[in-house]
C-alpha positions in Angstrom: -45.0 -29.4 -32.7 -46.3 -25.8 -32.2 -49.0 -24.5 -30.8 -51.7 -22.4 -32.6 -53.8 -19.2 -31.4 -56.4 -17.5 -33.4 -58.8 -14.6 -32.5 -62.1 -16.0 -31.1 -64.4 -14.2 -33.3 -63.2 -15.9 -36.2 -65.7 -18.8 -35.7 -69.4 -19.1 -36.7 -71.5 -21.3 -34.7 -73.5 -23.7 -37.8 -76.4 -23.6 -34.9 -75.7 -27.7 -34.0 -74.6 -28.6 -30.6 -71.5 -30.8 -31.8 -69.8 -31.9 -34.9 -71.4 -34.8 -36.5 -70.2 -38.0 -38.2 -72.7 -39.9 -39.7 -75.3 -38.0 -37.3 -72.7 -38.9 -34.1 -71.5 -36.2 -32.0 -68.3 -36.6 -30.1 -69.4 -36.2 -26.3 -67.6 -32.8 -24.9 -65.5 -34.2 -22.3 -63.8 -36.5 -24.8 -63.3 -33.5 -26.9 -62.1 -31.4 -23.7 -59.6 -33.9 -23.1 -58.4 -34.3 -26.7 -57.9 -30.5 -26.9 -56.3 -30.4 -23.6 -54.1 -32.9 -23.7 -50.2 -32.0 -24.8 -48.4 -34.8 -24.6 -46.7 -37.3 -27.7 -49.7 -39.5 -27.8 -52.9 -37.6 -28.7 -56.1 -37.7 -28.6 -58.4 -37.2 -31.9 -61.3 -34.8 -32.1 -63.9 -35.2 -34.8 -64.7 -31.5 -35.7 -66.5 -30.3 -38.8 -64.4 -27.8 -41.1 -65.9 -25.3 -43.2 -64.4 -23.8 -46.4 -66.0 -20.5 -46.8 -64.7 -20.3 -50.6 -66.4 -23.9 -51.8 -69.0 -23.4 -49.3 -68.7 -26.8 -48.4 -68.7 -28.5 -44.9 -66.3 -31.9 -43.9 -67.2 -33.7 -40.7 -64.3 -35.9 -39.4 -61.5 -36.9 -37.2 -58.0 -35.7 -36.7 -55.6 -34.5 -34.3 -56.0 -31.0 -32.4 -52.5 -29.9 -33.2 -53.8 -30.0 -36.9 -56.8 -27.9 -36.3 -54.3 -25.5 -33.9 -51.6 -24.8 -36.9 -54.8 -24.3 -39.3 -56.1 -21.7 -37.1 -52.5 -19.5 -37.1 -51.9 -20.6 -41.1 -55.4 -18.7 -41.2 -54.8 -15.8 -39.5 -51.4 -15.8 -40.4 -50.0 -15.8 -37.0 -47.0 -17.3 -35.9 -46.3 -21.7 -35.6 -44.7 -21.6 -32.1 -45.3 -22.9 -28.5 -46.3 -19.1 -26.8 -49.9 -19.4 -28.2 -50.7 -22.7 -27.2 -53.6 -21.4 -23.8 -54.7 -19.6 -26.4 -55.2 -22.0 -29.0 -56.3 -24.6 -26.9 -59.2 -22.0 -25.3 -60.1 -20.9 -28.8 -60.9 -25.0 -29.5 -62.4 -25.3 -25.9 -64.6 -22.1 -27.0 -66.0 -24.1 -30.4 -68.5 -25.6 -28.1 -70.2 -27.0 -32.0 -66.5 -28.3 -32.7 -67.1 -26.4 -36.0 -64.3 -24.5 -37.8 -64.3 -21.7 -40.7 -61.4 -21.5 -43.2 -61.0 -19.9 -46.6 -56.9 -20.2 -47.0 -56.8 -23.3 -49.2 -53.0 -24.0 -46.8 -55.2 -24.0 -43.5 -57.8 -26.1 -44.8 -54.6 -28.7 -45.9 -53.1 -28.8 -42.6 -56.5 -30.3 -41.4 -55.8 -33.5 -43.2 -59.1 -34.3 -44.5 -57.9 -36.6 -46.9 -55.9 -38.9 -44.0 -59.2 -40.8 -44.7 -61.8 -42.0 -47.4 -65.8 -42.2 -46.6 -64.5 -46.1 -47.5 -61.9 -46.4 -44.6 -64.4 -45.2 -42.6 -67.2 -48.3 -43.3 -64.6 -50.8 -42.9 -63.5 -49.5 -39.6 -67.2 -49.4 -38.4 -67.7 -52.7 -39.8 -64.8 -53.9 -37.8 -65.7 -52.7 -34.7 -69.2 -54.4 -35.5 -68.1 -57.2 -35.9 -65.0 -57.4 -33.2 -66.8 -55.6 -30.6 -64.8 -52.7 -28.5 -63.7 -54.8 -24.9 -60.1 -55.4 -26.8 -59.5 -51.7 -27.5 -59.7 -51.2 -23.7 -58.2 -53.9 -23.6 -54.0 -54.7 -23.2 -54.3 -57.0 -25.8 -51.8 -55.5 -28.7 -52.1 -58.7 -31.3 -56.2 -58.0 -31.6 -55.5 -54.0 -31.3 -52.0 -54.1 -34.3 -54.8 -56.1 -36.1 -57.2 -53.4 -36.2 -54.4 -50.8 -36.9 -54.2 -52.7 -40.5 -57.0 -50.3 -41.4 -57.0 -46.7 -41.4 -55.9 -45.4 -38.2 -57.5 -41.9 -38.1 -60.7 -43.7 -39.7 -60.0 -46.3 -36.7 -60.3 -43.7 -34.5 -63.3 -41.8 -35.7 -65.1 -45.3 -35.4 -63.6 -45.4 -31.9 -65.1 -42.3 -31.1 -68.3 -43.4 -33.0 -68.4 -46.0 -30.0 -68.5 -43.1 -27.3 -64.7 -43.5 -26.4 -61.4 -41.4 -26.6 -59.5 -42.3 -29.4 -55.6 -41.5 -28.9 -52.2 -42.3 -31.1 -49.6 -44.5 -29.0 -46.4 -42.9 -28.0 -43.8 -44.5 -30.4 -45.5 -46.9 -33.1 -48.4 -44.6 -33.9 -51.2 -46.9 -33.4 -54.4 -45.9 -32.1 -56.5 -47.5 -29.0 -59.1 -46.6 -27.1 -59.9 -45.0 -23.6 -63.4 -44.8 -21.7 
């Protein structure tokens, strides 16, 4: 998948320190790592998106590459693999994880709907309920059995928790890292 660059200036700091789910903020070296990280299995980074038109603000989880290509769709800049030092420095640079859009395309390619406020609950609940030692765990049949929720929602409860949430190489399921 490409890489994405946009011109620094193009963000506006909301004045919070991270973005928030529920009033949790994703610690910065989790979302260092996420943002750094180019291989097939990503991490997630919950970021908050702003849509200048609506004037309305979405806090949640998804996958850098998705914030990246929004940033080029916004300034209509190129999808391709020359930018990506620059993308990823623009995303290291949102120390507030925050993210202005007014293109209706960019705001698409952030996948806000991979998830329902619902998904979200019954992923918190599971993790309440299960606890998180099998998400650090090797134990695939207790970690497939959470992947029968919502996996980005999985992963913003993950992340909830104060870990790295990352997609598996090949069958797409998400786990957990310290």
């Amino acid at each position: 998948m490409g890489r994405h660059a946009v011109a620094a200036g193009l963000f506006v700091a909301l004045g919070c320190t991270a973005a928030r789910a529920g009033g949790f903020v994703q610690d910065q070296a989790h979302y260092e790592q996420a943002v750094r990280n180019k291989t097939s299995a990503p991490y997630f980074v919950l970021v908050s998106v702003v849509d200048d038109t609506a004037k309305t603000t979405w806090t949640g989880c998804t996958l850098p590459e998705f914030v990246e290509a929004a940033l080029d769709i916004e300034q209509g800049l190129a999808n391709d693999d020359a930018d990506m030092a620059r993308d990823a420095r623009t995303m290291l640079d949102a120390k507030d994880h925050t993210f202005h859009f007014s293109n209706p395309k960019a705001l698409a390619e952030i996948r806000m709907d991979a998830y329902a406020p619902s998904d979200l609950e019954r992923a918190r609940g599971y993790l309440h309920a299960h606890g998180t030692a099998f998400l650090l765990s090797s134990d695939w049949t207790k970690i497939d059995a959470a992947n029968a929720l919502n996996r980005t929602a999985l992963a913003c409860a993950i992340i909830e928790k104060g870990f790295a949430a990352r997609m598996a190489d090949g069958n797409g399921e998400t786990f957990a890292e310290p």
